[in-house]
C-alpha positions, 0 to 999 in steps of 0.5 A, spaced: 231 909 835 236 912 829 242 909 828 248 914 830 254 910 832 256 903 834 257 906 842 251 911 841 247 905 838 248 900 844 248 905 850 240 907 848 239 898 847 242 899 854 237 904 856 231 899 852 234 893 855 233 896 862 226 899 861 223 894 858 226 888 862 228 885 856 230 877 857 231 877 849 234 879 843 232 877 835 236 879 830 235 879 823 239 875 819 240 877 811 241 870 808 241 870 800 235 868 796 238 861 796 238 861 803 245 860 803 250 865 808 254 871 804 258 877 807 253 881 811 250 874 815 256 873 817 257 881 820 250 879 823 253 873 826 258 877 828 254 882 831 250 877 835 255 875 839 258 881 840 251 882 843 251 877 847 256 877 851 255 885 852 248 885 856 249 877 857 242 876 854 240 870 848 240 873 841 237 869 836 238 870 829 232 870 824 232 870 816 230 875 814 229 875 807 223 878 804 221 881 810 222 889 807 218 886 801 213 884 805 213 891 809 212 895 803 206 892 800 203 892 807 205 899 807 202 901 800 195 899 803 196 905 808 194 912 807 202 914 808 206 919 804 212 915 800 216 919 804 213 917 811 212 910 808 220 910 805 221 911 813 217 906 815 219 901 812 225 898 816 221 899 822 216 895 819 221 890 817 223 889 824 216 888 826 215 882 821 221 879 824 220 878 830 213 876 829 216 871 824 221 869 829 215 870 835 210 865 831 216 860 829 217 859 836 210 858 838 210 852 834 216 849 835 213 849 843 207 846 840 210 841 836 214 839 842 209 839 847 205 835 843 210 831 842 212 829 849 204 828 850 204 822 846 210 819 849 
């Protein structure tokens, strides 16, 4: 989807959120190397919010750093132009971090699972 407008923007994730039944969202959130807090995570946080009361959904925040490194280097090792490669990157990153979130959360589900069963 490209960005064009907020009002634009949210009327197409309405749109996917219909078509898709989507129950959640992950939102990526830009912590600072430090992993401390600076002025676009609290845009970000902000944002969820905003999201969150709209389409009454949960919105979960992951870190996101890293993750448009780690995009580049994996699409270093495809056969796409720079240009097409330069594209693709955000998409990536996207990926990456709802995989991340999608895997830290499978974890946690195992850890209490498995928590709850020795007790």
């Amino acid at each position: 989807m490209q960005r064009r407008n907020k009002r634009h923007d949210l009327a197409a994730l309405q749109r996917v959120i219909h078509e898709y039944e989507v129950r959640e969202i992950v939102v990526g959130l830009p912590l600072r190397m430090s992993g401390a807090e600076g002025t676009q995570s609290e845009k970000m946080q902000v944002f969820a919010e905003e999201l969150r009361k709209r389409f009454r959904l949960p919105v979960h925040l992951w870190d996101e750093r890293l993750t448009s490194a780690e995009a580049n280097r994996l699409l270093r090792e495809t056969e796409l132009s720079i240009e097409k490669r330069a594209k693709a990157v955000d998409r990536m990153a996207a990926v990456l971090i709802l995989q991340g979130w999608m895997e830290g959360r499978r974890c946690f589900t195992t850890e209490t699972q498995s928590h709850r069963e020795k007790h």
